[in-house]
PDB file of N, CA, C and O in Angstrom:
ATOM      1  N   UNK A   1     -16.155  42.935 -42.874  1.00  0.00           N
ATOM      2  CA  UNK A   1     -16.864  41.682 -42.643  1.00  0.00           C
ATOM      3  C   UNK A   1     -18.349  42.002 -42.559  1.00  0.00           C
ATOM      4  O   UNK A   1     -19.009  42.718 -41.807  1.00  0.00           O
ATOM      5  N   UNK A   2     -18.555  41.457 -43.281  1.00  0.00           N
ATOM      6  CA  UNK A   2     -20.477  41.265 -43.417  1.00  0.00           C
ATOM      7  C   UNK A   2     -21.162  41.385 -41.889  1.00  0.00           C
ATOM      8  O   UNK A   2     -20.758  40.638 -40.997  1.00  0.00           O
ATOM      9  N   UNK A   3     -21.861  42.032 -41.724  1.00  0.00           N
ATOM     10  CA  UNK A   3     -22.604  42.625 -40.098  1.00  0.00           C
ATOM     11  C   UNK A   3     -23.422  41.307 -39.092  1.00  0.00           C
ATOM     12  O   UNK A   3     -23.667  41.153 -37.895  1.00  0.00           O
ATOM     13  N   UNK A   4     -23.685  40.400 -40.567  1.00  0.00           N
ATOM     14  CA  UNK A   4     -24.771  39.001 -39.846  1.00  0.00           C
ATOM     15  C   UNK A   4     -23.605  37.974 -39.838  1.00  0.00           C
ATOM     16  O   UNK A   4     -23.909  36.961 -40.468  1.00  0.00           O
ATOM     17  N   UNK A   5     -22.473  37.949 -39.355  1.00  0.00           N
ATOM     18  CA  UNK A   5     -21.428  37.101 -39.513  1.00  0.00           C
ATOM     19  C   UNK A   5     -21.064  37.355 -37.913  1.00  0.00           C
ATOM     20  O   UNK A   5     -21.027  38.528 -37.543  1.00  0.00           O
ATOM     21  N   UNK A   6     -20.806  36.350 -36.993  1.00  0.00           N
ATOM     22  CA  UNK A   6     -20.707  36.619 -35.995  1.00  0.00           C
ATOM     23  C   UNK A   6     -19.269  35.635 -35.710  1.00  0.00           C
ATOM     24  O   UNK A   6     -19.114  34.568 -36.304  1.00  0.00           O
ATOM     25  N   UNK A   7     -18.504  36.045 -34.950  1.00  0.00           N
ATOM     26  CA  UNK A   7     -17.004  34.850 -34.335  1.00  0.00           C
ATOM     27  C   UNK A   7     -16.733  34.846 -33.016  1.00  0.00           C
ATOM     28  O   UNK A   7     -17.437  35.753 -32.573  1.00  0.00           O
ATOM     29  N   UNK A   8     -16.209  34.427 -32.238  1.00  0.00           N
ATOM     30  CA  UNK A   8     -15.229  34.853 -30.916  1.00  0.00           C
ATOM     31  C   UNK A   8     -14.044  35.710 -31.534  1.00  0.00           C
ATOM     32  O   UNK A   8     -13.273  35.267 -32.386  1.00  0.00           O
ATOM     33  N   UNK A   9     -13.977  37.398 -30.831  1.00  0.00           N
ATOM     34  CA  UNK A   9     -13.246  37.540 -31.075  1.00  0.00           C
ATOM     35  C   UNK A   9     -11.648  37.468 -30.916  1.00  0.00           C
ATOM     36  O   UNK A   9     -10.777  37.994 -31.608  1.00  0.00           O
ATOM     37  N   UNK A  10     -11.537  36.586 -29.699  1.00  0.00           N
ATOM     38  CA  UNK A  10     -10.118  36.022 -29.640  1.00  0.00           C
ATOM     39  C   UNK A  10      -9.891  35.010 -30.800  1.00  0.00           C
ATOM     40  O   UNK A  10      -8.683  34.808 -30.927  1.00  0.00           O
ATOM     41  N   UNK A  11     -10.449  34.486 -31.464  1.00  0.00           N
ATOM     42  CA  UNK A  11     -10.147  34.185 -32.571  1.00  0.00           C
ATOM     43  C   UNK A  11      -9.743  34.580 -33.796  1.00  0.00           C
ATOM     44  O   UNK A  11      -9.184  34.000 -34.727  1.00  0.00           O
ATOM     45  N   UNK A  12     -10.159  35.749 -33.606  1.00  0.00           N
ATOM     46  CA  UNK A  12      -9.974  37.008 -34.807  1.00  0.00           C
ATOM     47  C   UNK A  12      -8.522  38.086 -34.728  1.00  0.00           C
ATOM     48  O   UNK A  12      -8.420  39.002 -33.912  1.00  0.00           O
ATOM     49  N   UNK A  13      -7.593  37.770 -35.648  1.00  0.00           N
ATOM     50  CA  UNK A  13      -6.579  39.080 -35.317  1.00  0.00           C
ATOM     51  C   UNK A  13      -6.535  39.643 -36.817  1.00  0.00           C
ATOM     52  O   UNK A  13      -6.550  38.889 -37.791  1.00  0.00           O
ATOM     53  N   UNK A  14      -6.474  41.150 -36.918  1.00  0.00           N
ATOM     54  CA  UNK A  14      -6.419  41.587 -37.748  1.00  0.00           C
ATOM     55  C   UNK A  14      -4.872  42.097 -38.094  1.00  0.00           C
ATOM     56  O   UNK A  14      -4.081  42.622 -37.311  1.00  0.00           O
ATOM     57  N   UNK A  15      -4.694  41.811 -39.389  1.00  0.00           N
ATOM     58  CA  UNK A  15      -2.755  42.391 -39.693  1.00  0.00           C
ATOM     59  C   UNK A  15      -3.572  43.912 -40.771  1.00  0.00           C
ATOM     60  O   UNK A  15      -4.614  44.499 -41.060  1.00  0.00           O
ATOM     61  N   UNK A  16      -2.095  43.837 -40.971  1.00  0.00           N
ATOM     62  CA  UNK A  16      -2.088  45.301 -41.323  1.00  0.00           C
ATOM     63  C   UNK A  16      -2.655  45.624 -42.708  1.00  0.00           C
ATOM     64  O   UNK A  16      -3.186  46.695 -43.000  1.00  0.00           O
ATOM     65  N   UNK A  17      -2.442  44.315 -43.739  1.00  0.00           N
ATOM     66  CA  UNK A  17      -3.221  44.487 -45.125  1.00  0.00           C
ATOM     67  C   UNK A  17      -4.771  44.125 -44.911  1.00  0.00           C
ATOM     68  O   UNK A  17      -5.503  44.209 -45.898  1.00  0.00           O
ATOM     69  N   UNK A  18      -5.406  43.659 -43.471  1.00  0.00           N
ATOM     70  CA  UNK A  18      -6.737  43.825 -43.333  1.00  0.00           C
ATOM     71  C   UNK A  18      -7.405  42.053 -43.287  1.00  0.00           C
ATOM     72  O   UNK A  18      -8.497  41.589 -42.960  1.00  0.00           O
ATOM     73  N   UNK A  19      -6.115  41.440 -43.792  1.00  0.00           N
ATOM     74  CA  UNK A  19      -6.226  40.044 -43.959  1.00  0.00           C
ATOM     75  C   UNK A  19      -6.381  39.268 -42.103  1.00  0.00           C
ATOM     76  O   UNK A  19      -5.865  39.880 -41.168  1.00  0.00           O
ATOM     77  N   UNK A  20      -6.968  38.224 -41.916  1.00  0.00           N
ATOM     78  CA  UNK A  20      -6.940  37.747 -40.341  1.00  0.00           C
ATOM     79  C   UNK A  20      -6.203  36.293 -40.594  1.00  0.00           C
ATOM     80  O   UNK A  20      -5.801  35.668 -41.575  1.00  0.00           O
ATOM     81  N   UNK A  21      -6.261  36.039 -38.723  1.00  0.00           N
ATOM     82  CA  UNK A  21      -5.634  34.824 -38.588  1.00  0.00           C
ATOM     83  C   UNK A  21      -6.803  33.788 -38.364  1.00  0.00           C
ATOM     84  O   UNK A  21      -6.448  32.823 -37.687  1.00  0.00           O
ATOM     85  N   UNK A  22      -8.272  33.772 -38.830  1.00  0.00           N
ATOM     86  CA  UNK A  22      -9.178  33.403 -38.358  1.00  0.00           C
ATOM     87  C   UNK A  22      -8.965  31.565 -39.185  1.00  0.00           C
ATOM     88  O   UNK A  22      -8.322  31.531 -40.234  1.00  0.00           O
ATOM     89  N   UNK A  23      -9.466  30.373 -38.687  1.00  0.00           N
ATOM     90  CA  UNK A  23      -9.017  29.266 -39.129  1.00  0.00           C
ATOM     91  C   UNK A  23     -10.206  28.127 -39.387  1.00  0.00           C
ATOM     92  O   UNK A  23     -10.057  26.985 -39.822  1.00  0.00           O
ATOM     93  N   UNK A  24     -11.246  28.697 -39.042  1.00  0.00           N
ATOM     94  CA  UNK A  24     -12.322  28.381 -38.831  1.00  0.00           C
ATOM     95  C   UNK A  24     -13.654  29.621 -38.713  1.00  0.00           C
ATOM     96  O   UNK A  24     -13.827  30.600 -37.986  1.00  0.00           O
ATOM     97  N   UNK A  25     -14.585  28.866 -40.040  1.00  0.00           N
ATOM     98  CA  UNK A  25     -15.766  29.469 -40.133  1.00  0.00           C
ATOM     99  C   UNK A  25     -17.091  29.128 -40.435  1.00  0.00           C
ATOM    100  O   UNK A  25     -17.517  29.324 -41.573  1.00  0.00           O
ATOM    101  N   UNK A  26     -17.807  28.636 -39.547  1.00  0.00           N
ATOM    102  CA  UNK A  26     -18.999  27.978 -39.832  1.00  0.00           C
ATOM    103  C   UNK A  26     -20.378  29.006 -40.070  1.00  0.00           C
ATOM    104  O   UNK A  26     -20.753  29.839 -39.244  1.00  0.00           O
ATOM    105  N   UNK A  27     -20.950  28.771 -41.230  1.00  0.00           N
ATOM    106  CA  UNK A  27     -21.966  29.636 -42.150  1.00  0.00           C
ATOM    107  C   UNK A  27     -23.201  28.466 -42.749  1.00  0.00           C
ATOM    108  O   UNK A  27     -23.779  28.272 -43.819  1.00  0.00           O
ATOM    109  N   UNK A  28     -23.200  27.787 -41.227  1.00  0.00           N
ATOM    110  CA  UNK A  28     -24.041  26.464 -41.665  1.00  0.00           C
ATOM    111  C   UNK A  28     -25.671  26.923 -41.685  1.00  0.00           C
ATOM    112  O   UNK A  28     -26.256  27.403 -40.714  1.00  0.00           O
ATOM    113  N   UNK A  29     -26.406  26.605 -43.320  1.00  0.00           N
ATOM    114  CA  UNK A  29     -27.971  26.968 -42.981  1.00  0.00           C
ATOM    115  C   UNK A  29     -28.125  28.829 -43.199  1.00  0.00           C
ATOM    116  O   UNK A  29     -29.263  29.283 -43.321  1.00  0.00           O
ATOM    117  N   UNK A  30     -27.003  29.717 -43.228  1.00  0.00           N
ATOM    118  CA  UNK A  30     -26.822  30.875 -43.492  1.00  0.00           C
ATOM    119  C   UNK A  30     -27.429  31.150 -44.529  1.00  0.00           C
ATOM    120  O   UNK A  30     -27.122  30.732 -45.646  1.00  0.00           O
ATOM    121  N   UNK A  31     -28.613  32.087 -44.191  1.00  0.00           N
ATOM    122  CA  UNK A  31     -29.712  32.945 -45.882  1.00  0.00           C
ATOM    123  C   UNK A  31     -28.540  33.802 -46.164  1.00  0.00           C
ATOM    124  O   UNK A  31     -27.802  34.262 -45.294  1.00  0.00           O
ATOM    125  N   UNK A  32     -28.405  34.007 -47.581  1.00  0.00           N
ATOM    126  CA  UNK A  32     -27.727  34.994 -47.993  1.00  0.00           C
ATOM    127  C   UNK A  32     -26.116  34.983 -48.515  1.00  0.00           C
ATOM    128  O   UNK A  32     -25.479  35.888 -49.053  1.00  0.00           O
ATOM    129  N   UNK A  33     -25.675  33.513 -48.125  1.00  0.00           N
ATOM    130  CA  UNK A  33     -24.553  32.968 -48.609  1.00  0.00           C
ATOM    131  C   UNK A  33     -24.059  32.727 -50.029  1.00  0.00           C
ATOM    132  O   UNK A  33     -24.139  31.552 -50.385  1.00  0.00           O
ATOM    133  N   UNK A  34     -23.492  33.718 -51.052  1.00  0.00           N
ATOM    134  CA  UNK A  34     -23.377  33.865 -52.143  1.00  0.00           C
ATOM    135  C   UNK A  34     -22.033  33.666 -52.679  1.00  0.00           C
ATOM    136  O   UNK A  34     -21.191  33.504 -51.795  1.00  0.00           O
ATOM    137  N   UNK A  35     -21.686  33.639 -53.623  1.00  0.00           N
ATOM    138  CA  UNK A  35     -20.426  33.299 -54.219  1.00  0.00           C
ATOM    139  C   UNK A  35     -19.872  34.589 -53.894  1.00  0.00           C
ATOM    140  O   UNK A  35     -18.650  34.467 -53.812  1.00  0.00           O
ATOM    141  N   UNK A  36     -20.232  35.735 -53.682  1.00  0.00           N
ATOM    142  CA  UNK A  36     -19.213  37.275 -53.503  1.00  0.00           C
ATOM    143  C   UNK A  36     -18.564  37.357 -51.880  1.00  0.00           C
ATOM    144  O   UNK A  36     -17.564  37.930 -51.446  1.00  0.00           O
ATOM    145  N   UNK A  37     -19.795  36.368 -51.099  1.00  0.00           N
ATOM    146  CA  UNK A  37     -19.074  36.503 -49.808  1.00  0.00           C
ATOM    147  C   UNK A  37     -18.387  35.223 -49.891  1.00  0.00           C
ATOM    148  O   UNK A  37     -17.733  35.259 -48.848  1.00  0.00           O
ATOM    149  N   UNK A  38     -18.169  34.358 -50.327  1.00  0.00           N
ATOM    150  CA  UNK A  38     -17.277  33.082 -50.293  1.00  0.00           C
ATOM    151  C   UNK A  38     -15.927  33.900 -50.853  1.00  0.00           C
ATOM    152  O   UNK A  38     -14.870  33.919 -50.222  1.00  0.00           O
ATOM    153  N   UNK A  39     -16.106  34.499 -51.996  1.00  0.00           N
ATOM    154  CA  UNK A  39     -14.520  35.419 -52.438  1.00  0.00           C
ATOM    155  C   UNK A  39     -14.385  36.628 -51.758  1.00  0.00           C
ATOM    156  O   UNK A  39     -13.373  37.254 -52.074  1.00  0.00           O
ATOM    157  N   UNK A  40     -15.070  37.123 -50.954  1.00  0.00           N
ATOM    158  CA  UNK A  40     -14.723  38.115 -49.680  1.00  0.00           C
ATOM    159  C   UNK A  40     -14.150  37.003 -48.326  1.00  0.00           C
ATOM    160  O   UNK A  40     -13.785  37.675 -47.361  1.00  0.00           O
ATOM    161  N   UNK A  41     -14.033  35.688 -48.132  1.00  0.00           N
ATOM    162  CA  UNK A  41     -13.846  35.264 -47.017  1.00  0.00           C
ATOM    163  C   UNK A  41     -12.527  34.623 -47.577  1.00  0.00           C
ATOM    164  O   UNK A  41     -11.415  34.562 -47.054  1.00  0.00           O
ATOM    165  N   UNK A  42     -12.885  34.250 -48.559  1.00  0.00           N
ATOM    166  CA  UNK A  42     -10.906  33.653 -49.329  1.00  0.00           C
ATOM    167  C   UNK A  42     -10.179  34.541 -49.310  1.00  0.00           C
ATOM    168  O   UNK A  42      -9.178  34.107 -48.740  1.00  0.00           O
ATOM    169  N   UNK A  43      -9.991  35.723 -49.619  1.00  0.00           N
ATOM    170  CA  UNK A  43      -9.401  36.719 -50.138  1.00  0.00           C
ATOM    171  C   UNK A  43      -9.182  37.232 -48.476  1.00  0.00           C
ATOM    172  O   UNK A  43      -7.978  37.346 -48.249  1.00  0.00           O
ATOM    173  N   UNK A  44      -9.894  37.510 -47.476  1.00  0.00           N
ATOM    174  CA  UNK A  44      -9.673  38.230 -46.239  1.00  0.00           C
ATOM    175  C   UNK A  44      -9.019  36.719 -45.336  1.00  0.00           C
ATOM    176  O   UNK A  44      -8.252  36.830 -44.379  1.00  0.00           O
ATOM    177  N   UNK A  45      -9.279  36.002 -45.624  1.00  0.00           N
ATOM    178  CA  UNK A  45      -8.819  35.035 -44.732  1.00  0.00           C
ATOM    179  C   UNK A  45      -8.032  33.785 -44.625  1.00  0.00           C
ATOM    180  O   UNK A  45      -8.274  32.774 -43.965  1.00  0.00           O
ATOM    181  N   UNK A  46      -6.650  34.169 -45.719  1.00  0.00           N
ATOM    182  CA  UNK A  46      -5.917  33.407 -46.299  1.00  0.00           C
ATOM    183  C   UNK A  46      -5.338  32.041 -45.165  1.00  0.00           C
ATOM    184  O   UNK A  46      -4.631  31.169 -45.671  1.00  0.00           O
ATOM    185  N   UNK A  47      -5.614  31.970 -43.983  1.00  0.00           N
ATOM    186  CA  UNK A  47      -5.050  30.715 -43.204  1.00  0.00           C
ATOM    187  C   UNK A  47      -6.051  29.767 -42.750  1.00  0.00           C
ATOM    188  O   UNK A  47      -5.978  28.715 -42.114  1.00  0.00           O
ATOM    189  N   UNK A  48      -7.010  30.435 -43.255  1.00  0.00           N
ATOM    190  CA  UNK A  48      -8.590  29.390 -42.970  1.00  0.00           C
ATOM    191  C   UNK A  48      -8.353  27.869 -43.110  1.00  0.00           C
ATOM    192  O   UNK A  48      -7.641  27.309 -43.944  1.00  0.00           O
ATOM    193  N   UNK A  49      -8.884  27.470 -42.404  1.00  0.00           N
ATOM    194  CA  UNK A  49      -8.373  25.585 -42.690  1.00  0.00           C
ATOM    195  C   UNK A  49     -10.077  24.982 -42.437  1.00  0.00           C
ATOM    196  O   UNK A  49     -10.381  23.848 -42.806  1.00  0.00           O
ATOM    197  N   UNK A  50     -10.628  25.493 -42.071  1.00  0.00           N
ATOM    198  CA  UNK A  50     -11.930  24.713 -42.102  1.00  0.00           C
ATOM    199  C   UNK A  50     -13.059  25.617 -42.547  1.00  0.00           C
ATOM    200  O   UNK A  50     -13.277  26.441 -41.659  1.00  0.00           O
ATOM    201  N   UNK A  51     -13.810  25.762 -43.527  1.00  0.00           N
ATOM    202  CA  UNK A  51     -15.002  26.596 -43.976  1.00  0.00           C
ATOM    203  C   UNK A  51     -15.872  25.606 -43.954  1.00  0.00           C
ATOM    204  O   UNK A  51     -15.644  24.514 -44.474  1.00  0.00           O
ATOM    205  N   UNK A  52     -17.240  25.989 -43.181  1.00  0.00           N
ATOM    206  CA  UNK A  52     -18.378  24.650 -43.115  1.00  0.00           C
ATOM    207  C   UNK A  52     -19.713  25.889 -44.174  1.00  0.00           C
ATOM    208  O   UNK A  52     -20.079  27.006 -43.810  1.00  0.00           O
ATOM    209  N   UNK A  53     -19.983  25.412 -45.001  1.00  0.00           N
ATOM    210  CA  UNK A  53     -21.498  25.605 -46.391  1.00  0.00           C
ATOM    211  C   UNK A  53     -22.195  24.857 -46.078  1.00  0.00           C
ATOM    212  O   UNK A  53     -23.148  24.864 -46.857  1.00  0.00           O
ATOM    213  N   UNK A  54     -22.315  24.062 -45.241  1.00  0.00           N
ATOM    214  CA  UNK A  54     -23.590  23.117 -44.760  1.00  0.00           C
ATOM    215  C   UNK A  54     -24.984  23.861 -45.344  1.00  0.00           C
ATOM    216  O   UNK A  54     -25.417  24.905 -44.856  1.00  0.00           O
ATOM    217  N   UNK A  55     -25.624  23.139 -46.485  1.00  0.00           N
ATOM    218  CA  UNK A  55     -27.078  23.774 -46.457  1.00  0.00           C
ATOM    219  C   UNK A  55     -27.076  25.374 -46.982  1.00  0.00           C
ATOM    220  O   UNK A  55     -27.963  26.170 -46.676  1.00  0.00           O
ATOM    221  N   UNK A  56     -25.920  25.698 -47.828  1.00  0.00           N
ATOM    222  CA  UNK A  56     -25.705  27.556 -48.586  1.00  0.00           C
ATOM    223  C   UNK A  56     -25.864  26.921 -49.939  1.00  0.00           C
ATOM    224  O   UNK A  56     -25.057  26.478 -50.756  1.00  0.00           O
ATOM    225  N   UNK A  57     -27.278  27.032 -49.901  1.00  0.00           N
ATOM    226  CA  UNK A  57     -27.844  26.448 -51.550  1.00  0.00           C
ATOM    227  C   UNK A  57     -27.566  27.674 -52.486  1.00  0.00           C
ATOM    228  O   UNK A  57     -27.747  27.523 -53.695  1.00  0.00           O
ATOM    229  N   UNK A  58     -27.244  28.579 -52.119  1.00  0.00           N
ATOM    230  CA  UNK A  58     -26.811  30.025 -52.965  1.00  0.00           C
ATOM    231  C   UNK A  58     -25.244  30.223 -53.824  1.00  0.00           C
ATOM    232  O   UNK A  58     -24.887  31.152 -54.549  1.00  0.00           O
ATOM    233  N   UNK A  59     -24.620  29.163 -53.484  1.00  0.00           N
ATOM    234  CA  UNK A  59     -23.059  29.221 -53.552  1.00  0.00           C
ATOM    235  C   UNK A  59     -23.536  27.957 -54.808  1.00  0.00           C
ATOM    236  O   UNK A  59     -24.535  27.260 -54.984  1.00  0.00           O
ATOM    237  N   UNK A  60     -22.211  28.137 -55.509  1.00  0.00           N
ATOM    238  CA  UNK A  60     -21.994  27.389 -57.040  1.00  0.00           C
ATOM    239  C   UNK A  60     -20.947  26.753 -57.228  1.00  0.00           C
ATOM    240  O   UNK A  60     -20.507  26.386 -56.138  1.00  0.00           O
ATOM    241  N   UNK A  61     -20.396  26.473 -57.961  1.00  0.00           N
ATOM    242  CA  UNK A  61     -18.953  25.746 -58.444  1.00  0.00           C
ATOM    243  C   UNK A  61     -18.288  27.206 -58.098  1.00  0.00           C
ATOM    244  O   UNK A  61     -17.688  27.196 -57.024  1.00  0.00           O
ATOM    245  N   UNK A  62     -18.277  28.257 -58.684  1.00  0.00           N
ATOM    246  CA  UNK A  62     -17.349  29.469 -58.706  1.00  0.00           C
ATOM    247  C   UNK A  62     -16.740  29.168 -57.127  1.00  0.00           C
ATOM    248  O   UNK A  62     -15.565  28.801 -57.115  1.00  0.00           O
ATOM    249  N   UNK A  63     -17.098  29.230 -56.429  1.00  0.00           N
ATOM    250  CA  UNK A  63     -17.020  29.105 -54.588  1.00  0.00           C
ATOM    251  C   UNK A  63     -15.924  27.960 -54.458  1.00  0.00           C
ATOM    252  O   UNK A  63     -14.917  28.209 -53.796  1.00  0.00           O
ATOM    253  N   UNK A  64     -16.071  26.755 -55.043  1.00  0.00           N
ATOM    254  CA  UNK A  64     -15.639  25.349 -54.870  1.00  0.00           C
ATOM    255  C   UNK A  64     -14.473  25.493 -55.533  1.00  0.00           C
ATOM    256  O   UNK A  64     -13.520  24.769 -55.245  1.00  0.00           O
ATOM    257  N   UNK A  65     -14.372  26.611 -56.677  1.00  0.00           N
ATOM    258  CA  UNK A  65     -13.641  26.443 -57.569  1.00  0.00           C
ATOM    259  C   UNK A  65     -11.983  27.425 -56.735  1.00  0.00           C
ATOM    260  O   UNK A  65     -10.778  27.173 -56.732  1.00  0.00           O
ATOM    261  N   UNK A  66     -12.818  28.521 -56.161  1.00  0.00           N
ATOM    262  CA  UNK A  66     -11.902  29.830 -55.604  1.00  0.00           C
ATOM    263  C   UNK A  66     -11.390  29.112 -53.972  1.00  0.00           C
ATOM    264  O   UNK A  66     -10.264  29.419 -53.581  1.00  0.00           O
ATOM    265  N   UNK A  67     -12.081  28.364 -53.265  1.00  0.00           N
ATOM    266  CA  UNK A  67     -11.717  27.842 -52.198  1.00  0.00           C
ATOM    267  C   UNK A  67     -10.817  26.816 -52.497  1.00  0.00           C
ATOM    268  O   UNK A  67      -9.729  26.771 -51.923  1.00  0.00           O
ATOM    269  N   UNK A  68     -11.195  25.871 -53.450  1.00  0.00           N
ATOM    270  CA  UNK A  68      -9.448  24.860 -53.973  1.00  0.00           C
ATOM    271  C   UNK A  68      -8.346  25.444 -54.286  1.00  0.00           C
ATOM    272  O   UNK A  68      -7.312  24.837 -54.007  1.00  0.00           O
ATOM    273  N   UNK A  69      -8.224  27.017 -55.068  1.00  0.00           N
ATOM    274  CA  UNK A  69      -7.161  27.259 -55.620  1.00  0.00           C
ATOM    275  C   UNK A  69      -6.305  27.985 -54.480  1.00  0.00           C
ATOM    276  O   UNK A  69      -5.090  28.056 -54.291  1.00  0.00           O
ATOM    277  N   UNK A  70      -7.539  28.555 -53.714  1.00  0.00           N
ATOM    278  CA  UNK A  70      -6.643  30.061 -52.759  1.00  0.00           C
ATOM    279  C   UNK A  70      -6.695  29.697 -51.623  1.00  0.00           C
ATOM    280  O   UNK A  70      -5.945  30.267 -50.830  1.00  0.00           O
ATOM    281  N   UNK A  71      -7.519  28.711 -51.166  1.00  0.00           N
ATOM    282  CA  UNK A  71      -7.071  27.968 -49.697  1.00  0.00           C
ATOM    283  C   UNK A  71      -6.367  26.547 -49.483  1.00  0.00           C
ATOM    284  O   UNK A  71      -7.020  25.622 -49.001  1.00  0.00           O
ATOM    285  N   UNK A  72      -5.210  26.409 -49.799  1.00  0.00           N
ATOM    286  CA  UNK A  72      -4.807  25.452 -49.870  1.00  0.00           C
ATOM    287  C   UNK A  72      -4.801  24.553 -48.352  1.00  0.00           C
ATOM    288  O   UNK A  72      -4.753  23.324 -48.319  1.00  0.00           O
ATOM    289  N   UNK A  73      -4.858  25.389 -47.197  1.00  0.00           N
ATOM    290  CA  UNK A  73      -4.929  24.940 -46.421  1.00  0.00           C
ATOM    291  C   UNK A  73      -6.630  24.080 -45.336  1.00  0.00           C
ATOM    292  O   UNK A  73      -6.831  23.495 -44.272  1.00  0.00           O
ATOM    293  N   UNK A  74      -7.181  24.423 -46.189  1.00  0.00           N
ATOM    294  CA  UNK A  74      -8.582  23.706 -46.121  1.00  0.00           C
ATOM    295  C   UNK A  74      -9.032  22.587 -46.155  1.00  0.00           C
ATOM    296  O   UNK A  74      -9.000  21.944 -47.205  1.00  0.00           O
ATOM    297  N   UNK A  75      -9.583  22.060 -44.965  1.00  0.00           N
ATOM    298  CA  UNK A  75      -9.307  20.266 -45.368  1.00  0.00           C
ATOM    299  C   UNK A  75     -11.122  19.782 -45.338  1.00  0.00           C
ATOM    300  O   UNK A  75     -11.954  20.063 -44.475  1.00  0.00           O
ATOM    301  N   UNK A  76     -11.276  19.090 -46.436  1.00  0.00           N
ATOM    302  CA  UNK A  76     -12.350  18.690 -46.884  1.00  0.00           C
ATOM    303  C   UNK A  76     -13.203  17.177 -46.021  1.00  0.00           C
ATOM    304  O   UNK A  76     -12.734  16.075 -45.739  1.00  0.00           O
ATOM    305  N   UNK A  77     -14.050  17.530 -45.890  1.00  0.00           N
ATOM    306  CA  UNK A  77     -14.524  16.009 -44.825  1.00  0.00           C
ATOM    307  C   UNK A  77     -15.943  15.332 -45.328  1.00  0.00           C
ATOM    308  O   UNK A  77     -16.394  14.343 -44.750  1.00  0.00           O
TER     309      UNK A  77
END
C-alpha cells in the first residue's frame, strides 16, 4: 500500500494472498491519484463497497472502466 494512504487499522485485515477486508476508501482531493493506484486498490481490495475520487483529476475512464468490472460490490451515489 502506497506510504501517503492512511486507514484505521481495525479496519484493515490482511489474508494470506495479500488481498484485505477493507470496504471503504476515501482519496478525496488526493495529489497523485492515478489510474495504476486505482488498479492497485481493485486488485488488493476485492470487497470494497465504497471508493470516494472526489476531485482525482488524474484518474480516466481506464479507473471507471476497472472499478465497474472488478468491484461489483461498489455502490455509486
Amino acid at each position: 500500500m502506497p506510504a501517503n494512504l492512511t486507514y484505521p487499522s481495525d479496519q484493515l485485515e490482511k489474508e494470506e494472498g495479500g488481498e484485505t477486508h477493507l470496504v471503504l476508501l476515501s482519496l478525496i482531493s488526493k495529489l497523485g491519484v492515478k489510474d495504476c493506484l486505482v488498479h492497485f486498490i481493485v486488485k488488493k481490495c476485492p470487497e470494497l463497497e465504497c471508493l470516494i475520487l472526489s476531485s482525482c483529476s488524474q484518474i480516466t475512464d481506464i479507473s471507471l472502466m476497472e472499478i465497474s468490472t472488478h468491484l461489483p460490490s461498489v455502490r455509486y451515489a
